[in-house]
C-alpha positions in Angstrom: -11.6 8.3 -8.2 -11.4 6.8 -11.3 -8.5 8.9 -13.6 -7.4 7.7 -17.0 -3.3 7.4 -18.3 -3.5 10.0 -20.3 -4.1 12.4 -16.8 -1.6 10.8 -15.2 1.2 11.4 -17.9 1.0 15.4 -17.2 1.2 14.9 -13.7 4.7 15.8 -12.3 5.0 14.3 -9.0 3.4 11.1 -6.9 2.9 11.1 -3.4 2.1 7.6 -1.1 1.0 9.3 2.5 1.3 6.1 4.6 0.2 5.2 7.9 4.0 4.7 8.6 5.8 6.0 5.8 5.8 8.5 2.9 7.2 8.3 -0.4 7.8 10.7 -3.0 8.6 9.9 -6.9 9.5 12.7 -9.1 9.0 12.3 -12.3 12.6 12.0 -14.5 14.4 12.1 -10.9 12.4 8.4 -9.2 12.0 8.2 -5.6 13.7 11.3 -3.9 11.5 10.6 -0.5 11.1 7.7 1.7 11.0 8.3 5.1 8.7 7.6 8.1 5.1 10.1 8.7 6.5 11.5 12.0 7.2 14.8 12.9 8.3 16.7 16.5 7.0 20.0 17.4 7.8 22.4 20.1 4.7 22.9 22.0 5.8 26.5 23.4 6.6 27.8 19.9 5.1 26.0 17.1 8.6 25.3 15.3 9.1 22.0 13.6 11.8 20.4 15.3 12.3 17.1 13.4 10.5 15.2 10.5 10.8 11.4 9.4 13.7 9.1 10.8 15.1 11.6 13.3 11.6 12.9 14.6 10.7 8.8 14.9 13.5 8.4 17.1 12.6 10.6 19.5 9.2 8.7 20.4 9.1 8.3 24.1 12.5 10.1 24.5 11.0 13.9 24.6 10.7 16.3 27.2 7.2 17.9 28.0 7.4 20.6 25.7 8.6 18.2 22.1 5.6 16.6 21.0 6.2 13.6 18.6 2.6 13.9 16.2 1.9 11.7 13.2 -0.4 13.4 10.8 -1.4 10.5 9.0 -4.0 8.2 10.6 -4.8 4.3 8.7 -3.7 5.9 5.2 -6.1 9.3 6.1 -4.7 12.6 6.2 -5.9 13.7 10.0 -3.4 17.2 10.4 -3.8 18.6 6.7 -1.6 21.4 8.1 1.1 19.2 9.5 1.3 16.9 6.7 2.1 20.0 4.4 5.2 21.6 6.9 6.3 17.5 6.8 6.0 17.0 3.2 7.6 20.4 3.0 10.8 19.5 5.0 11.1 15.8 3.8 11.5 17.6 0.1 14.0 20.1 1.0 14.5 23.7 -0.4 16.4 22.6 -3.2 13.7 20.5 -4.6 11.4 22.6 -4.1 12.3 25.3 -5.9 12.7 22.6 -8.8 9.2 21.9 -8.8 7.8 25.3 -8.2 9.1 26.1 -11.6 6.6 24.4 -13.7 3.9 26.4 -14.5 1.1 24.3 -13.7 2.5 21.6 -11.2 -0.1 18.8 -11.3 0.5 16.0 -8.5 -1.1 12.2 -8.0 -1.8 10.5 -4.9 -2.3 7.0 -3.8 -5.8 6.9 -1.8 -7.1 3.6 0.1 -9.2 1.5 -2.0 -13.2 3.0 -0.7 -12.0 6.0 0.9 -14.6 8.4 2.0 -14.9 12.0 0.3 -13.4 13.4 3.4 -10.1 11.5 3.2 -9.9 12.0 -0.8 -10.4 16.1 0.4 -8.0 15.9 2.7 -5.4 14.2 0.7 -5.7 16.8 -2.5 -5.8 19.9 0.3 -2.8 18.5 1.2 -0.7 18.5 -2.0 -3.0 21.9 -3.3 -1.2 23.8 -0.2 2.0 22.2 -1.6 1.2 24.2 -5.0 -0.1 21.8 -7.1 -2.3 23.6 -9.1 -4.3 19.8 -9.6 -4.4 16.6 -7.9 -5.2 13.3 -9.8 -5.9 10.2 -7.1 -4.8 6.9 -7.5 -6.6 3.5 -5.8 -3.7 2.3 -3.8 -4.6 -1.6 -5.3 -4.3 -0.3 -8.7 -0.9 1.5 -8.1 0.3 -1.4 -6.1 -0.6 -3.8 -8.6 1.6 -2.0 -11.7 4.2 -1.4 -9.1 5.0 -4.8 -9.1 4.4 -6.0 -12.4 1.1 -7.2 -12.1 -0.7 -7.7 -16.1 -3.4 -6.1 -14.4 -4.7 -4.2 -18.0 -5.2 -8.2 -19.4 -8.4 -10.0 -19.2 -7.1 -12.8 -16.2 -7.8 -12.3 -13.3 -4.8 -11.3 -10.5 -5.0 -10.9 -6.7 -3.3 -8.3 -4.6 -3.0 -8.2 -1.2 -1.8 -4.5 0.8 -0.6 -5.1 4.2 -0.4 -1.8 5.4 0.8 -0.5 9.1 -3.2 0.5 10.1 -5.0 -1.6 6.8 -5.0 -4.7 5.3 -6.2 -4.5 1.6 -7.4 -6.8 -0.3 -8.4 -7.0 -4.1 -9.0 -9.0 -7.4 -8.5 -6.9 -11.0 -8.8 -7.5 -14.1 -8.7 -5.7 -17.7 -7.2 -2.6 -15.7 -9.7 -2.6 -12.8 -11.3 -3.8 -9.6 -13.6 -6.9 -9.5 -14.0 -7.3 -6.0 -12.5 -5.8 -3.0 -12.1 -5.7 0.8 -10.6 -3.2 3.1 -9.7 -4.6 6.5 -8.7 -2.8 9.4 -5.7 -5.0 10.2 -2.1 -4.4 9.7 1.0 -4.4 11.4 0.4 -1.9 14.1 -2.3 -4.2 15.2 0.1 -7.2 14.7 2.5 -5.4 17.4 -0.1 -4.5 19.9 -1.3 -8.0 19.8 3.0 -8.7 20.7 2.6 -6.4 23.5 -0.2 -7.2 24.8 0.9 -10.6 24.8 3.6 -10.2 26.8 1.9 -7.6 29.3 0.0 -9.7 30.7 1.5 -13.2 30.3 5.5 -11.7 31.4 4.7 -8.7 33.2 6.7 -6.6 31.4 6.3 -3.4 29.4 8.5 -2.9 26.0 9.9 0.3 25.5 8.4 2.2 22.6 11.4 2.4 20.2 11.3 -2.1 20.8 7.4 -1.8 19.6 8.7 -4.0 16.1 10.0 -7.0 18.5 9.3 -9.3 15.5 13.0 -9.7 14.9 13.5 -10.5 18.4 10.5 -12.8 19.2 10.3 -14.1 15.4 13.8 -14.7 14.7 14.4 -17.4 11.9 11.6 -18.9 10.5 8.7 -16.6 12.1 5.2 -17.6 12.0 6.3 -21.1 10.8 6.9 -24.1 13.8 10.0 -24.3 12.5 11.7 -21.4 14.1 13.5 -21.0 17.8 11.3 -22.4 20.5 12.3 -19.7 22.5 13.9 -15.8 22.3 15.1 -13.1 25.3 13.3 -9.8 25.2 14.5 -7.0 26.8 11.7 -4.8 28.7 10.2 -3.0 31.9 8.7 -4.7 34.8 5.2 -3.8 35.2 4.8 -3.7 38.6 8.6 -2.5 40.0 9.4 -0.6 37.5 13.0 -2.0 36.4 15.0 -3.3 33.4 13.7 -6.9 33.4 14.9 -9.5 30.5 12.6 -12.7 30.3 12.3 -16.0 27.4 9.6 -15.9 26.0 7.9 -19.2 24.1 7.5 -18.0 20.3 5.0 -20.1 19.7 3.0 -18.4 22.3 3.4 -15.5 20.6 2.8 -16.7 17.2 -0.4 -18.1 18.9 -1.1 -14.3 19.9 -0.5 -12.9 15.7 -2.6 -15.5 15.2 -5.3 -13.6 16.7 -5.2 -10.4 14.2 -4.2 -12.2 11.1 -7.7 -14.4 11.1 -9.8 -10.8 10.3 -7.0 -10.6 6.8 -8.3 -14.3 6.2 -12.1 -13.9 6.9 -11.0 -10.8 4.1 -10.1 -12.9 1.6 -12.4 -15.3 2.3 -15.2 -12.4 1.3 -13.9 -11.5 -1.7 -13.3 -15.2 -2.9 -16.7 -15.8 -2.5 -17.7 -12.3 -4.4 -15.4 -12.6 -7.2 -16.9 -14.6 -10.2 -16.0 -18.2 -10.8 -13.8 -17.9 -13.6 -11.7 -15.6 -11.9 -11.3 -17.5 -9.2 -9.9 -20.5 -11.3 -7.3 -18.1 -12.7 -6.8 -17.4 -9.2 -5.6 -20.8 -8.5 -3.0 -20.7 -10.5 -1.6 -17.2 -10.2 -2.0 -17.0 -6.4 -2.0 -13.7 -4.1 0.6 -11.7 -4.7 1.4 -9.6 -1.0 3.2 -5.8 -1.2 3.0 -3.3 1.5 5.7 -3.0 4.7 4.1 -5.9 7.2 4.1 -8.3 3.7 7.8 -8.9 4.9 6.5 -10.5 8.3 8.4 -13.9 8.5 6.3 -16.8 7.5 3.2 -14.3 6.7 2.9 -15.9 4.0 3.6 -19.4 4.3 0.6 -18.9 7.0 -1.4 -17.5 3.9 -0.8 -20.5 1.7 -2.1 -22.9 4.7 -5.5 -21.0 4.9 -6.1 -20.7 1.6 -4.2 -23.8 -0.3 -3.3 -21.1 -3.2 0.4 -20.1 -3.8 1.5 -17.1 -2.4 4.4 -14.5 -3.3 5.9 -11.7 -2.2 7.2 -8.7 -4.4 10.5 -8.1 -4.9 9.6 -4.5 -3.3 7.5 -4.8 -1.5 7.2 -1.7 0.9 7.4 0.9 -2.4 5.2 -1.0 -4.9 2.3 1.4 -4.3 4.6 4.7 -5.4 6.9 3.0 -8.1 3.2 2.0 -9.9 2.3 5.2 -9.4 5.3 6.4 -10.9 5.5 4.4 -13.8 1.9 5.4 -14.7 3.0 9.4 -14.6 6.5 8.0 -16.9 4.1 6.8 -19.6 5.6 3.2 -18.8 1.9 1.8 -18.3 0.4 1.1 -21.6 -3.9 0.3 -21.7 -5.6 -2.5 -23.5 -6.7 -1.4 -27.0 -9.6 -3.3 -28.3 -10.0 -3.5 -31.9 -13.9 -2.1 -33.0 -15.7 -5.2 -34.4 -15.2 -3.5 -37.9 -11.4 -3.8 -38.0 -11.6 -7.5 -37.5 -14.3 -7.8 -40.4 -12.0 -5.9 -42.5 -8.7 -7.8 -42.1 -11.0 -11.3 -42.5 -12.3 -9.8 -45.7 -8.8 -9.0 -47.0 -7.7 -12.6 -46.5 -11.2 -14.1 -48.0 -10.9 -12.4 -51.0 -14.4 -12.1 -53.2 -16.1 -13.6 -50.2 -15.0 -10.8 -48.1 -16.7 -8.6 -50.6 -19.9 -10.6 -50.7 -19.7 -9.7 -47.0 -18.8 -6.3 -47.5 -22.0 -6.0 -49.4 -24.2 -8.1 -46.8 -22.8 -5.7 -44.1 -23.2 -2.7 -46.1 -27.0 -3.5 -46.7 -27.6 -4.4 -42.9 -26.9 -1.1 -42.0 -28.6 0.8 -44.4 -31.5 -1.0 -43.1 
């Protein structure tokens, strides 16, 4: 999976298929797509009813015959022929036809970091029915990385952190590649259920499934942190009757029940601490974790983060469109690799400033390799 710059720059378009959303960057037009990985079908016909924001609202709200699919599953492509009639109606006609004008349209893709061969297969079937003649993949913790400024190419070390809606990825790099990494199967769909859960069984009630992100409601303020409300009114079903029911809720029960999740993302980072090599890790202390992805903006994620793991912690300015802005700036030529000097080019500029002893050098070199 490993593709160099020079691959990337005649690549045309870059595509993130997220758990939750997918983005589009064309290159010389940016990000033209960024909506939700949802689409609505009509069971008795096979039509595409809806795709991204409109078919997400309709989750829960369909009659028998609309079915609300997602066709990607944890950053996998699981309905190659649904993700194509999505991708197809999130770009529109118009578009389209822009892109099926080059000759040989060549596409990227962000893949999770140790994807198997299947998911890699699916993703490039996916863009090759599109009519991308070739398909260049992408580790999503390189991309991520670039995407928000990351010196990733220089010889320190820098850690990333991808909170994704099915995974949590985690990753150290250096000189333009991965140290150490960890793929965790945590994110912020897991974060919910744990809300949900939560308040099944402690509150009897059921939260309607457009109210499954109550983390404004229940998290208002400072979030995760003791500092915010002590309590918050949700809004749900009774389990047992059946009816509206509104209840308060203590938040730092439920920040007791995120908890729960969040401590696989730390026994992560943990791991790849302890595999990375020591003098990484003390660059590491200074730097920090740097967090991207959509659930990185969970409030007081990661003031939680800097408690576990005493090292500082920031968020990108971006954080939810890191992954395809990297990848985008990598197809713009904007990404620029290391160039190490050969050990000649060094000798040769020393000799230049030594004068004659350069040459007595010269001459000692010379006779070195002739032997």
């Amino acid at each position: 999976m490993t593709v160099s710059l020079e691959q990337l720059r005649r690549c045309h378009v870059a595509v993130d298929l997220g758990a939750a959303r997918t983005r589009v960057f064309v290159k010389g037009a940016g990000l033209v797509v960024d909506e939700p990985s949802v689409a609505a079908v009509n069971t008795r016909t096979g039509a595409l009813i809806a795709v991204g924001a409109l078919a997400e609202k309709m989750t829960g709200r369909t009659p028998d015959y609309i079915r609300v699919v997602r066709p990607v599953s944890g950053g996998t492509v699981v309905d190659i022929e649904m993700a194509q009639r999505m991708l197809r109606h999130l770009l529109g006609e118009k578009l389209r036809r822009q892109l099926r004008r080059k000759p040989r349209l060549r596409a990227a893709a962000c893949t999770p970091h140790d994807s198997d061969p299947l998911a890699q297969r699916a993703a490039v079937e996916t863009l090759v029915g599109l009519g991308a003649r070739r398909v260049e993949l992408v580790d999503t913790l390189i991309a991520a990385a670039v995407g928000c400024g990351l010196p990733v190419e220089q010889p320190t070390a820098t850690m990333i952190m991808v909170c994704g809606a099915a995974t949590t990825q985690v990753a150290v790099l250096s000189l333009g590649a991965i140290v150490t990494a960890e793929r965790i199967p945590v994110g912020g769909d897991a974060i919910d259920h744990a809300i949900i859960q939560h308040l099944r069984h402690h509150h009897e009630l059921m939260l309607p499934s457009q109210s499954v992100r109550p983390l404004q409601l229940a998290l208002s303020g400072n979030g995760l942190t003791p500092h915010g409300p002590a309590s918050t009114e949700i809004h749900g079903r009774d389990v047992a009757t059946g009816l509206a029911r509104s209840v308060t809720v203590d938040t730092a029960a439920v920040r007791e029940a995120i908890h729960t999740p969040l401590t696989a993302v730390l026994d992560g980072i943990g791991k790849v601490l302890r595999d990375c090599p020591p003098d990484l890790v003390a660059d590491l202390a200074d730097r920090g974790i740097m967090m991207v992805g959509g659930s990185a903006l969970l409030p007081g994620l990661d003031q939680m983060l800097r408690d576990a793991t005493g090292m500082p912690v920031h968020i990108a300015e971006r954080p939810d469109v890191c992954a395809v802005l990297g990848l985008g700036a990598m197809l713009e030529g904007k990404v620029q690799p290391m160039i190490l000097d050969p050990l000649g080019d060094h000798r040769g500029l020393a000799d230049d400033r030594d004068g004659d002893r350069g040459r007595d050098r010269d001459h000692v070199y010379a006779d070195d390799l002739t032997e």
